[in-house]
Structure formats: structure tokens, C-alpha cells
C-alpha positions in Angstrom: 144.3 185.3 190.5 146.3 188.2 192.2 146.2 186.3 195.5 147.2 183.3 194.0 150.4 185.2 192.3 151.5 187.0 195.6 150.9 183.8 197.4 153.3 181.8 195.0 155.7 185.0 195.2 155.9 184.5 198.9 156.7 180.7 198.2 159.6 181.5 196.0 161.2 184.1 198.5 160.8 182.1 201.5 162.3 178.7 199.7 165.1 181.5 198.5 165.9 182.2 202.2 165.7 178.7 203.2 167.4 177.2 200.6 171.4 177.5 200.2 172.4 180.5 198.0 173.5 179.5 194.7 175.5 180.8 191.7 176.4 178.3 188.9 174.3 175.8 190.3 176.7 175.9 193.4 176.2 176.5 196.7 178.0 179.6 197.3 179.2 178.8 200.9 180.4 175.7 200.5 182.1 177.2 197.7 183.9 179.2 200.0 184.3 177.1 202.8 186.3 174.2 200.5 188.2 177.1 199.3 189.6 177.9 202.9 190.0 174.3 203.8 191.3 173.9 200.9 194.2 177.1 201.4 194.7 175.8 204.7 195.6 172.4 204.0 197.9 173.6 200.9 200.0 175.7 203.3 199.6 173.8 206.3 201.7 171.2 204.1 203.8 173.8 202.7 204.8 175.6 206.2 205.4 172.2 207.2 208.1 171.0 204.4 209.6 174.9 205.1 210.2 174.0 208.4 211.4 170.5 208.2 214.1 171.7 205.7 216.7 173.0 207.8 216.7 169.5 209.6 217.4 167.3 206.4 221.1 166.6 205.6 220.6 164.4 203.1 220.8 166.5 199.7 218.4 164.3 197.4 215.4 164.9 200.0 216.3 168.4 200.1 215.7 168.7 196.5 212.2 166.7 196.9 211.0 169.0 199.5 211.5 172.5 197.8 209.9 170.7 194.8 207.2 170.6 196.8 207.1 173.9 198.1 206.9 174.9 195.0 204.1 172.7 193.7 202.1 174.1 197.0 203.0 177.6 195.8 201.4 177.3 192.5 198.4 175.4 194.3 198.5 178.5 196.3 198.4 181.0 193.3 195.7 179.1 192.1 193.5 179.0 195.0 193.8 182.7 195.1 192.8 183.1 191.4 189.5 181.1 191.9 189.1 182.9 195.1 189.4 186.6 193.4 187.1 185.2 190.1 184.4 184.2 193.0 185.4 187.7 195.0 186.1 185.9 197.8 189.3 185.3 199.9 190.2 182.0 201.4 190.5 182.1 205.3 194.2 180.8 206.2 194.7 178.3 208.8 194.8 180.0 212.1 198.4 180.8 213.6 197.8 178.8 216.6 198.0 175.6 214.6 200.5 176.5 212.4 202.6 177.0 214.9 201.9 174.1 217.1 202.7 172.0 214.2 206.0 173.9 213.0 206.6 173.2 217.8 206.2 169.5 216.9 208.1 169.1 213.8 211.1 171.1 215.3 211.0 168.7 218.6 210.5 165.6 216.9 213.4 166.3 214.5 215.8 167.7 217.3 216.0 163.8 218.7 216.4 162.4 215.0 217.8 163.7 211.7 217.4 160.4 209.9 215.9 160.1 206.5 213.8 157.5 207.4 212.4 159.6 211.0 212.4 162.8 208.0 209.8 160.2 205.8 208.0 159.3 208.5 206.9 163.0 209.4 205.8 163.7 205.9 204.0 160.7 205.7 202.3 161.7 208.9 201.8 165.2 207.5 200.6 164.3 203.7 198.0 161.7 205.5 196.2 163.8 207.6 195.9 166.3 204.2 194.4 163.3 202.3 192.4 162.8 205.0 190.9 166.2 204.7 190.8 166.0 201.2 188.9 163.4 200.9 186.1 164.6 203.1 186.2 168.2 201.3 185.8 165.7 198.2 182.6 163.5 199.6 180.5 166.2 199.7 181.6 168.3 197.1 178.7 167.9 194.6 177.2 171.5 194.7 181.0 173.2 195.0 182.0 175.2 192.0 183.5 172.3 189.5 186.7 174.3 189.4 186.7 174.3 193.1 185.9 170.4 192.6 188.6 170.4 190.4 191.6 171.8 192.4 190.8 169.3 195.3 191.2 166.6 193.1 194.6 167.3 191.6 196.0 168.3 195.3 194.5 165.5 196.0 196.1 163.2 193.4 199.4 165.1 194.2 199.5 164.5 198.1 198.6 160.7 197.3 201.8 161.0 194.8 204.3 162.4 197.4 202.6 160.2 200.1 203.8 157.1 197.8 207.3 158.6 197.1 207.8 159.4 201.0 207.2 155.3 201.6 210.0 154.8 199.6 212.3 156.4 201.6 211.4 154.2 205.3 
């Protein structure tokens, strides 16, 4: 009988190793992972709109765009809140691409100020974040349900500036 507990003990540790580690019923690193991809898209989008500011003349899409810089900085604050409540910090989007994108933005607006040039860059820009949001989304079943959560209201928010940008071509 001893055998057969120490033999069912090794069972449970080994599936344990094997197995993702899980808190919640969540897998812990995936928890973490769609938290970083998750920080890096919300201020990959926000460092964008910061930097495509300056170039807008037009004083009704300047007021959109710091709306949604702020909107990104309360995503922001919120990311860092479920990061700290799972003790874990959200890797930012390294500086290589932030700054490639800032490159682009600056050179594509330096040939063309127009609103309609301005609405095609944040179209651009919002796409490829629902892009990545909707991947982070598809296989999001064992990520934290707040986690889950956030990605769907940035999710629903980038769809709605997405929409409001189409307006403006």
C-alpha cells in the first residue's frame, strides 16, 4: 500500500512539472505574458498618438487624440494594478520598436499634414492593435478572467476609435 502511495505521489509531482503552473485555475504564464502584450500594445498606441500630435493642425483631432491618451493612460494604470495584485510587472515594448515607429510616423507626416493622411495613420496603427488583440483574445481561456477582461474593453475601445478614424478619410 506504501508503494502504491509513493508511486501515485511521484505521478502528481511529475504531472505538476509538466503541466502549466496554475493559480485561479489560470495559467500563470500566460497570465503574464498577455499582460506584457497587453502593456505593450496600450503604449505602443499611446506613444504613437503622442507623437503624431505635434503634426495635427486641425483643432477637433487634436482634442480626439489626447482623449485618447488619456483613455491609454487609465488602461495603463490598470494594467499596472492587475500586474502588482498578481506581483508581477508587465514587460514594456522594447525601445527599438518604439522608436522605429515614432521614425515612421514623424517621416510619413513630414510629406503630409492632412486630416485625412493623420486618419489614415491611426487607422493603420489602431489595426495592427486589434490585430494583436484579437490573438491575445483566441487563446485566452486559462488567462486570469480579469486579464481576459481588460483585453476585451481595449479591445472594444480600439474597434471604437478605429470606427471614428474612418470617419475622418
Amino acid at each position: 500500500m506504501t508503494k502504491q502511495k509513493n508511486n501515485a505521489t511521484e505521478q502528481e509531482q511529475t504531472k505538476q512539472k509538466t503541466e502549466p503552473t496554475t493559480e485561479n485555475n489560470c495559467d500563470v504564464e500566460k497570465t503574464r505574458q498577455d499582460i506584457s502584450d497587453l502593456y505593450k500594445n496600450v503604449t505602443m498606441a499611446q506613444n504613437s498618438i503622442k507623437t503624431l500630435l505635434p503634426y495635427v493642425e486641425k483643432q477637433e483631432i487634436t482634442k480626439i487624440l489626447h482623449k485618447q491618451v488619456e483613455q491609454y493612460d487609465h488602461y495603463i494604470e490598470q494594467i499596472g494594478t492587475l500586474g502588482e495584485n498578481l506581483n508581477f510587472d508587465p514587460t514594456p515594448a522594447p525601445k527599438m520598436f518604439i522608436a522605429m515607429a515614432n521614425m515612421g510616423i514623424r517621416a510619413k507626416m513630414m510629406t503630409d499634414k492632412s486630416i485625412t493622411h493623420v486618419a489614415k495613420i491611426m487607422l493603420q496603427g489602431t489595426l495592427n492593435g486589434i490585430i494583436d488583440l484579437y490573438r491575445m483574445m483566441r487563446e485566452n481561456e486559462s488567462v486570469h478572467p480579469d486579464v481576459a477582461l481588460l483585453e476585451k474593453q481595449v479591445l472594444r475601445y480600439e474597434e471604437g476609435c478605429f470606427e471614428s478614424m474612418k470617419s475622418l478619410l
